[in-house]
N, C-alpha and C positions, 0 to 999 in steps of 0.2 A: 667258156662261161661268160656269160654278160658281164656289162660295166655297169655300176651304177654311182650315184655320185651322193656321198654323206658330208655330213657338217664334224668336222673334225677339230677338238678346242686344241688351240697351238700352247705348248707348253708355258707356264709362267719362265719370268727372265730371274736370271740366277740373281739380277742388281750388280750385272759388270760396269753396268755406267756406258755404255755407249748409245743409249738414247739419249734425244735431245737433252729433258734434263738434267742426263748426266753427265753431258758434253764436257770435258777440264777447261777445252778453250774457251769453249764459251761463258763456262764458269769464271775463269781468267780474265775474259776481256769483259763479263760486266762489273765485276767488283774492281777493275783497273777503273770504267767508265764513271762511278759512284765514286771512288777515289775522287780521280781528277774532276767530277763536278764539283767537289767538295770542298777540294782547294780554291776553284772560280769562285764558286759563289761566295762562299766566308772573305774568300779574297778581296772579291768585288766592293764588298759590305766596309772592309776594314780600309780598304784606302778611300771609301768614299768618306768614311768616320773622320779618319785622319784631313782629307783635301777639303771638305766641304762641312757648310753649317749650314740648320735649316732656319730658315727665319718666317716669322709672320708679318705683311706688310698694313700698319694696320688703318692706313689713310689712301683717300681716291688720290695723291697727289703725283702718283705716274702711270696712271691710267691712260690710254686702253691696254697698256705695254704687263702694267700689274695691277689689278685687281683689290681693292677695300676688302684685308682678310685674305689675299693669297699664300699660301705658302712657296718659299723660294727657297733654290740649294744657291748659299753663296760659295764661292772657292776663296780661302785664306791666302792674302797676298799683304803683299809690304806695298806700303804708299807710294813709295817710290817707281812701283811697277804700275802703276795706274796709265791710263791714257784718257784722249778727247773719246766721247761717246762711249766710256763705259758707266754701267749701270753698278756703284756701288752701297756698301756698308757704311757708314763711321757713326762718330761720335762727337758733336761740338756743345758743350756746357752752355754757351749763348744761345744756340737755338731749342734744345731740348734738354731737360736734364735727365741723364741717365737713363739714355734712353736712343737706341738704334733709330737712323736715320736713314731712308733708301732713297736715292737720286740719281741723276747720270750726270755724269762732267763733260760740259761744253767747251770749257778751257783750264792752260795749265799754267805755271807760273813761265812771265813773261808776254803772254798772249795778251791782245785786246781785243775786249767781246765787247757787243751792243746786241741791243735789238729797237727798232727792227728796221730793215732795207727793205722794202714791197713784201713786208708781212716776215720775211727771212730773218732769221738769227745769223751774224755777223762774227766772224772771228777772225782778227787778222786782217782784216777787210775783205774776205772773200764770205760770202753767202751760202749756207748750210741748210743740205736736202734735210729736209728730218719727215720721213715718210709715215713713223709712229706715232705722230702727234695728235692728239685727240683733234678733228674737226679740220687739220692743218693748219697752215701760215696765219691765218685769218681768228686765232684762237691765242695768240703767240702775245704775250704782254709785253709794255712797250718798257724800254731803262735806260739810261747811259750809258755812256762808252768807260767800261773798266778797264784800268791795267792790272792784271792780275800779279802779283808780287810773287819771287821766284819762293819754292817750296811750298805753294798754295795751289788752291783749287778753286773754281767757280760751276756750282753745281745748280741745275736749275730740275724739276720734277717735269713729266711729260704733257703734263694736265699744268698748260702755264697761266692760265686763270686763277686758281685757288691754291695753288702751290708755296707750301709759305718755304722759299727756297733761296738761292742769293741774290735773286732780284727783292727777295721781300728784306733783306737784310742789307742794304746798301748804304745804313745810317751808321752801321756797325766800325767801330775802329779800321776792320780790315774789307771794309766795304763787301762785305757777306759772301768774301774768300774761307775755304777749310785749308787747311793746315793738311797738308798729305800723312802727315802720320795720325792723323786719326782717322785715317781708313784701315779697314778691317778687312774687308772682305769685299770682291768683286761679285754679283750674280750671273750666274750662268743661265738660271732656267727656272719656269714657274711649274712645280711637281704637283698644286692643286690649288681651283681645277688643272687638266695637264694640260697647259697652253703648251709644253715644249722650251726648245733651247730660243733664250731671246733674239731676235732680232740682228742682223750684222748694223753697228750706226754706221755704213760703209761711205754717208756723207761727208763722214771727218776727216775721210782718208787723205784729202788731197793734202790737208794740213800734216800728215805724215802717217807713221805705221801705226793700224791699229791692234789692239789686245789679241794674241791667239787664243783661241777655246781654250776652255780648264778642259781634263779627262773626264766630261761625265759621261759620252757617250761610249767612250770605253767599258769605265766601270759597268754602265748598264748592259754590253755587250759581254761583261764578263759573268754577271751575276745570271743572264736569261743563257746564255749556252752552260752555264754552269746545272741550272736549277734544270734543265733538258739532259744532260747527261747522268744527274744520280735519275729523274725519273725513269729513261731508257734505261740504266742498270740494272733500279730495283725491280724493273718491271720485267727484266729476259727471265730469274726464275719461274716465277708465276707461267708465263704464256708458255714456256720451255716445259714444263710439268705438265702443264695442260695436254698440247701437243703430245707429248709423248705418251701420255693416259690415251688421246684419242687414238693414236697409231698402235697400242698395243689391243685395244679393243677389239680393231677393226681383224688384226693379225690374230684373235681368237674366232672373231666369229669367218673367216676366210673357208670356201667350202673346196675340200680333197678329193681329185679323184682318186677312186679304189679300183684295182683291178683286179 
């Protein structure tokens, strides 16, 4: 007798769960993966909460570095941890009242600053790359030679033309020195626009060690592999189902032969 060859529908599945679908491990490893995103990312969120504040900076006076209206994540630290070429936080009643100040510290207590040597900012008597500086050396206002008094700071803005900073405070009792404990907070980074993490002031080094990074590049690596693992979890059911729909399609319309 001849063969010929029919379309034969494959039986439905009883729902034992061994299509993709209904894989356990795989079921397993994406709700582990949603899990553990869940922990990053919340994670990520709550110690940036904790390590950093955001600020608006809201004058051109450390331009091109920060922006008239940027937003910046500062990292909370003690005055005491401050160093030369950091960009920070504080607060001083004589210069502004109640009311966040952002500049970067040129010198620290006991240092003597000037400006300027062939356009160079002076500390200590050695001469300071400062690569950030709007226009360069030739923008750099000119002051006297300060001793800065120990437990102080000498803060100047990066835009040193209009900068009302401790060169514009020199008349001041503490010759327009801050006081290390009215800083608050160090900047890390400017989050908008996203310029990114600032600038190394790696000119200051020679005068000694500078600040290590806060964690913010952590935290944002914890938060984007976090926010990548629940969407690859929540996403294996869906495609998993799918698949499996198409593979039992296909094993219906599969053609038998008959003999």
């Amino acid at each position: 007798m001849g063969s010929e060859s029919t379309t034969r529908t494959a039986p439905r599945s009883g729902g034992t769960g061994t299509g993709p679908a209904g894989g356990k491990t795989g079921q397993r490893l994406s709700g582990l993966a949603v899990a553990l995103g869940l922990v990053l990312f919340l994670g990520g969120f709550a110690w940036a909460a904790v390590v950093y504040r955001p600020y608006t900076v809201p004058t051109s006076s450390m331009t091109p570095t920060i922006g008239m209206g940027d937003r910046v994540l500062a990292q909370r630290v003690d005055g005491a941890e401050v160093r030369r070429g950091d960009v920070v936080v504080f607060r001083d009643t004589s210069w502004v009242q109640n009311a966040p100040v952002v500049k970067r510290v040129v010198a620290v207590g006991g240092d003597t600053v000037a400006c300027c040597r062939q356009g160079k900012l002076t500390v200590n008597g050695k001469e300071i790359d400062e690569p950030y500086l709007k226009g360069g050396p030739a923008e750099v206002r000119n002051f006297p030679t300060v001793k800065v008094p120990p437990g102080r700071l000498f803060l100047l803005g990066d835009e040193r033309q209009g900068s009302l900073d401790s060169s514009a405070h020199l008349a001041d009792a503490a010759q327009g020195t801050v006081s290390r404990s009215d800083v608050s907070a160090r900047v890390d980074a400017v989050v908008w626009p996203a310029k990114g993490m600032l600038e190394r002031p790696t000119g200051f080094r020679a005068l000694g060690a500078l600040s290590e990074p806060g964690p913010l590049r952590t935290v944002v690596l914890m938060i984007v592999a976090g926010a990548v693992l629940v969407l690859a979890g929540g996403a294996y059911g869906p495609i998993a189902k799918r698949l499996g729909a198409s593979s039992r399609a296909r094993g219906r319309t599969e053609p038998v032969r008959a003999r």
